[in-house]
N, C-alpha and C positions, 0 to 999 in steps of 0.2 A: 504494500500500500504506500504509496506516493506522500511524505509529508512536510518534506522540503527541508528536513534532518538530517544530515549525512550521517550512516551508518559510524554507529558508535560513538556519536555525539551522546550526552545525556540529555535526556528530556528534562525541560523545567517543568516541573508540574505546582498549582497553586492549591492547594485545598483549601477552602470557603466556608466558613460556618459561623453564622453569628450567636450561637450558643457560650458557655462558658466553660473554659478547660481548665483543668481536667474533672469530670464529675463519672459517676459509676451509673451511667443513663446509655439508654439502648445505641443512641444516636453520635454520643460522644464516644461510645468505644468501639464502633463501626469507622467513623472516620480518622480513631488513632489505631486499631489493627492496620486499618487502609495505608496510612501513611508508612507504617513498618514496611507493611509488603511492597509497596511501590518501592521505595528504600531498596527494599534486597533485588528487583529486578532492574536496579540500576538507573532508577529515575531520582533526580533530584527534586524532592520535594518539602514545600514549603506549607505550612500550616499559618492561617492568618484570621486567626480568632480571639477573642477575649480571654487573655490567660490570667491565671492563679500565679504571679510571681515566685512564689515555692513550689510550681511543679516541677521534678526530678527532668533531667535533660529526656530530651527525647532522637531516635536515630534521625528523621526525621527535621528540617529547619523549623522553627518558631517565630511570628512577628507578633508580638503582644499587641490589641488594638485598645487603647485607652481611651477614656476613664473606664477604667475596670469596674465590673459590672459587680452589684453586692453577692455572695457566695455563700449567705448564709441560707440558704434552700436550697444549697448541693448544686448548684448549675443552674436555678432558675433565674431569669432576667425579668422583673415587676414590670408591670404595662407601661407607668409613667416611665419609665428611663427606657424603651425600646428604640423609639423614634431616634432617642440619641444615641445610642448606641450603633443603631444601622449608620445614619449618618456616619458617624464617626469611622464605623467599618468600610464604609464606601472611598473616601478622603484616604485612608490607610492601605488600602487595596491598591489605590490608584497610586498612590508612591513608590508601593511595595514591585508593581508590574512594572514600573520602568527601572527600580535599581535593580532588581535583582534580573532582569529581561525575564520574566516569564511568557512562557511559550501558550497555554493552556490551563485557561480556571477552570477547577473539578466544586462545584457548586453545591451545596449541600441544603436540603430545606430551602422552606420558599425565600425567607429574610439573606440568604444566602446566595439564590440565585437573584434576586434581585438587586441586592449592590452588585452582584459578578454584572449584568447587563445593564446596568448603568459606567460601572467600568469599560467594559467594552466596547461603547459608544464614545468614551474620554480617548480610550488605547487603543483600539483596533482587535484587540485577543479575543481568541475564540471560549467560549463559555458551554461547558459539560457540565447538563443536571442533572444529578442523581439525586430520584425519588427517595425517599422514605416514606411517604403515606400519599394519599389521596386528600385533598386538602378539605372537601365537600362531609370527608365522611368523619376527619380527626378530628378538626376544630369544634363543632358543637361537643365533646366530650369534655372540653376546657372552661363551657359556655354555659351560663345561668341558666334554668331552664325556661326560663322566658324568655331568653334570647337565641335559644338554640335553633327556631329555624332563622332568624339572619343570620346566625354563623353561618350555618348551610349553604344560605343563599351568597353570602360572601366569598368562602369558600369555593364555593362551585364556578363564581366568576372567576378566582383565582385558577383553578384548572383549566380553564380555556384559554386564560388571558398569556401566562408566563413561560407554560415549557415551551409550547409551539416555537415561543421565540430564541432556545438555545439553540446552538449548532447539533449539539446533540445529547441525547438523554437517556439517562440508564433506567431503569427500574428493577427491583428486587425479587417482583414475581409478575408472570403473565396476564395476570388479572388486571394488573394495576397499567400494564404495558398497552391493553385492549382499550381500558378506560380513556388513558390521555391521548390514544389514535384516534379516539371517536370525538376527540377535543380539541381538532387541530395539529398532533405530532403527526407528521409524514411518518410509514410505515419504515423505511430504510433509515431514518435519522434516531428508531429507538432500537434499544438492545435491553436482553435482560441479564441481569448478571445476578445470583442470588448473593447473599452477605455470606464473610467470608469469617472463621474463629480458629482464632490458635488452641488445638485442643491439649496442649503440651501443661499448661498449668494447672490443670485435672487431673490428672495421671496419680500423682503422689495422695489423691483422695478417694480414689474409686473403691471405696468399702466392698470387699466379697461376702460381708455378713450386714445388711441395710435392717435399721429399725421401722417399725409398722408406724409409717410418717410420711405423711404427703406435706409438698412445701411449695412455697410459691415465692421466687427469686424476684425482687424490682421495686421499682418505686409505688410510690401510694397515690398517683394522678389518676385523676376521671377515667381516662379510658380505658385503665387496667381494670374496672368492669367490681372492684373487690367485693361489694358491698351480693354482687351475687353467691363468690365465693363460700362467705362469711353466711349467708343464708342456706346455701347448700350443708356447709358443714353440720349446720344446728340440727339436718335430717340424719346427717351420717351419723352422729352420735346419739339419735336416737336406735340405730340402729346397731353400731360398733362403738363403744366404749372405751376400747383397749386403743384405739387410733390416734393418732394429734396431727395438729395441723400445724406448722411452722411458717411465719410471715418472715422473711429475712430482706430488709431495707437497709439503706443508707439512713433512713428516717429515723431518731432515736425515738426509743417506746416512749418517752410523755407525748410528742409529737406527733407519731403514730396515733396513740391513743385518741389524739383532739383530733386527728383527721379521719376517722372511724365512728365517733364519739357517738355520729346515730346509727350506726349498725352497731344489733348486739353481737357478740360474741360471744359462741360455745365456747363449754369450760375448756376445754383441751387447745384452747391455741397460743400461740406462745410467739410471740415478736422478742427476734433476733437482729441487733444492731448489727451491720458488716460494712468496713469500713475500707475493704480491699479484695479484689477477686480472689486471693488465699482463704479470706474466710467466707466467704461466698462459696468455693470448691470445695470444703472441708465440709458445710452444711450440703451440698447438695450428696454428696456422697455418702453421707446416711441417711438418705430419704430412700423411701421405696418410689415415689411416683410423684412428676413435678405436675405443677395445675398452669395455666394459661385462660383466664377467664376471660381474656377479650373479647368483645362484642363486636370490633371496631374492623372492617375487612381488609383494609386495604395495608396494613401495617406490616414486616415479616420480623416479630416478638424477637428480638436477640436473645430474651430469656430461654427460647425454645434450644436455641443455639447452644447455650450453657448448659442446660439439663442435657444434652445431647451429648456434647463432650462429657461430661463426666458419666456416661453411661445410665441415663437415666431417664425411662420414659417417662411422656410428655400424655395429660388430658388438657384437650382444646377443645375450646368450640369451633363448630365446621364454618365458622365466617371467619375465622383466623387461624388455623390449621397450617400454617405453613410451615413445613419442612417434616410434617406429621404424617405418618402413613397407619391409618388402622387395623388395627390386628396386627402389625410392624415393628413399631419405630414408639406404639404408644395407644389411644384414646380416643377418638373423633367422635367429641359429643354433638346429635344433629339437632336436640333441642336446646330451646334459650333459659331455659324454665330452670332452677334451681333441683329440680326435683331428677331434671335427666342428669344434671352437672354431680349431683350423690348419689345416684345410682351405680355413674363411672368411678367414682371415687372410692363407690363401698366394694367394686366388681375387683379394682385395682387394688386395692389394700389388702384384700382377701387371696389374692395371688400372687403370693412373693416369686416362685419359679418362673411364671409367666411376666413379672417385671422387670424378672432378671434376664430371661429372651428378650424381651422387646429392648431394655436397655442395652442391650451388646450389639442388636442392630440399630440401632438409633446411631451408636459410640461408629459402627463402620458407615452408618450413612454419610453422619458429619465428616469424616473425612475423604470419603470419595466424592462430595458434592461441594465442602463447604471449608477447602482448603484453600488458604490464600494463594498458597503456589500454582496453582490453576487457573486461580479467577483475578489475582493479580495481573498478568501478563493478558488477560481478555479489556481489562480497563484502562491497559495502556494502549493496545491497539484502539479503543473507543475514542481516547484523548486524542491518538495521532489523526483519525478519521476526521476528527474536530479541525484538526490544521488545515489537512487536507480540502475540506471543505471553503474555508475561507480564500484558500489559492485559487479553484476551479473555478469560484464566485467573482470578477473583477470591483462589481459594485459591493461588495463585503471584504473589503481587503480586511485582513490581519498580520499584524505584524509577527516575522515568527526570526528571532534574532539566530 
């Protein structure tokens, strides 16, 4: 493929993200495994988000975009400081593409691709959006319930309005790839590439003897769906006793507690502070069977990802299922209802041997589907595609040093 690099040049690569780094959220550790991988297939890349001053060096280059965003929510950025913060991202961007010559922004979330394509009308550079959700379907999950259909409606403007206009666009899973076709992406300008996990930090945790514990790995936001969980459980314990449920967040338990505070909770569950993928791998590997409550379709759970690696089937609901195969890999609950999400719950706990098959194919699937060294080298061809695009275009130049 044509991209006006000479062989053996390195690629400048830009990663995009107006999020805040480093936090233990699905989307932050998607786009820092990414940067590792891009890293070992010999592209140079550059991360240009709101960083945590005491984050530990990373292989990967770093631009801190300030005023640093407050950190006391683990990586969330308050609605009042957004606007500044984008700004501020955009301004930052735009400096950072001409000292460092970057060749191609890899664009992440909307707030992401959108300063990348306001840059690129300053610069000329080509601009790669890779999805993480459907924007129609995640935002009302963030959204009062009075406001949740303009979220929707906002939303849904947001998917017609922004990818069409990248060079080119990844998405996670086909579902989501079909959606933003019928949205304006040209069929040849989108690719799917699923997320990618180093399943190496698991290893050291995969318990051969798992206690009768289903767990749920992530944070405590709207669209993680808990509040069904939490209601399923209070059936399971009517029925299994001897079971518990482990909640394991970055969130600490008072915290947790006040963001729960109206769903009750069966006696048996137990929120676990985790403050690092180590003890995040430590809990999953005495769990018999991990949960994924999401409602929300369009997202693909990195939490699935992690139970995965560390050998450990996954129950999902069948609108969020991704990377789930039933009777496999795990669970595929077809109802929304609390009452089918305890059924799988009581079916799973009751079958330690059968969790232990599903989790060792789960443990080979992640790594024949969801290894960086595979899927890394498919998104550096995606980025060069990007270049290439802008050369064949005379009316789209981009600059490619």
């Amino acid at each position: 493929m044509r991209s006006g690099i000479p062989v053996g040049t390195p690629l400048r690569v830009g990663l995009v993200a107006a999020c805040a780094f480093p936090a233990p959220r699905g989307s932050q550790v998607l786009v820092d495994e990414m940067g590792e991988a891009l890293v070992s297939t010999g592209v140079e890349a550059h991360l240009i988000a709101p960083l945590d001053p005491r984050a530990r060096e990373r292989p990967y280059r770093t631009h801190a975009v300030e005023p640093a965003v407050p950190r006391a929510r683990a990586g969330g950025v308050t609605g009042l400081l957004r606007p500044l913060v984008d700004a501020t991202l955009t301004a930052r961007l735009a400096q950072i593409v001409e000292r460092e010559s970057l060749q191609v922004l890899h664009a992440h979330n909307y707030e992401g691709l959108v300063t990348s394509l306001a840059v690129r009308a300053l610069r000329g550079i080509p601009v790669v959006y890779h999805s993480h959700n459907v924007f129609a379907d995640e935002l009302p999950t963030y959204a009062p319930r009075a406001m949740r259909g303009a979220a929707r409606r906002f939303g849904a403007w947001c998917d017609r309005t922004f990818p069409r206009q990248a060079d080119r666009v990844v998405t996670l899973s086909g579902d989501v790839a079909e959606h933003l076709q019928n949205r304006g992406v040209e069929a040849h300008r989108l690719s799917v590439i699923p997320p990618g996990i180093d399943p190496t930090p698991f290893e050291p945790h995969r318990a051969t003897l798992r206690k009768r514990r289903a767990i749920f790995a992530g944070n405590l936001d709207g669209y993680q769906n808990l509040r069904l969980l939490l209601d399923a459980w209070r059936l399971v314990e009517e029925r299994d006793a001897s079971s518990e449920l482990v909640l394991v967040t970055h969130v600490r338990r008072g915290s947790a507690a006040r963001r729960l505070r109206r769903t009750r909770w069966g006696a048996r569950v137990r929120v676990e502070t985790a403050t690092n993928l180590d003890q995040v791998a430590r809990e999953l590997g005495l769990a018999m069977v991990g949960v994924s409550p999401r409602a929300s379709w369009s997202g693909f759970p990195i939490k699935t990802l992690n139970y995965m690696a560390s050998g450990t089937p996954t129950i999902a609901l069948e609108a969020s299922a991704k990377g789930v195969r039933d009777g496999e890999t795990g669970w595929v609950v077809s109802g929304a209802g609390p009452e089918a999400l305890a059924d799988a719950l009581v079916a799973a706990l009751a079958s330690p041997r059968d969790c232990a098959r599903r989790g060792r194919t789960a443990l080979q699937a992640v790594r024949e589907h969801h290894a960086w060294e595979r899927l890394a080298p498919r998104i550096v061809d995606v980025a060069r595609a990007a270049i290439a695009d802008g050369e064949d275009d005379p009316a789209r130049s981009r600059r490619v040093a």
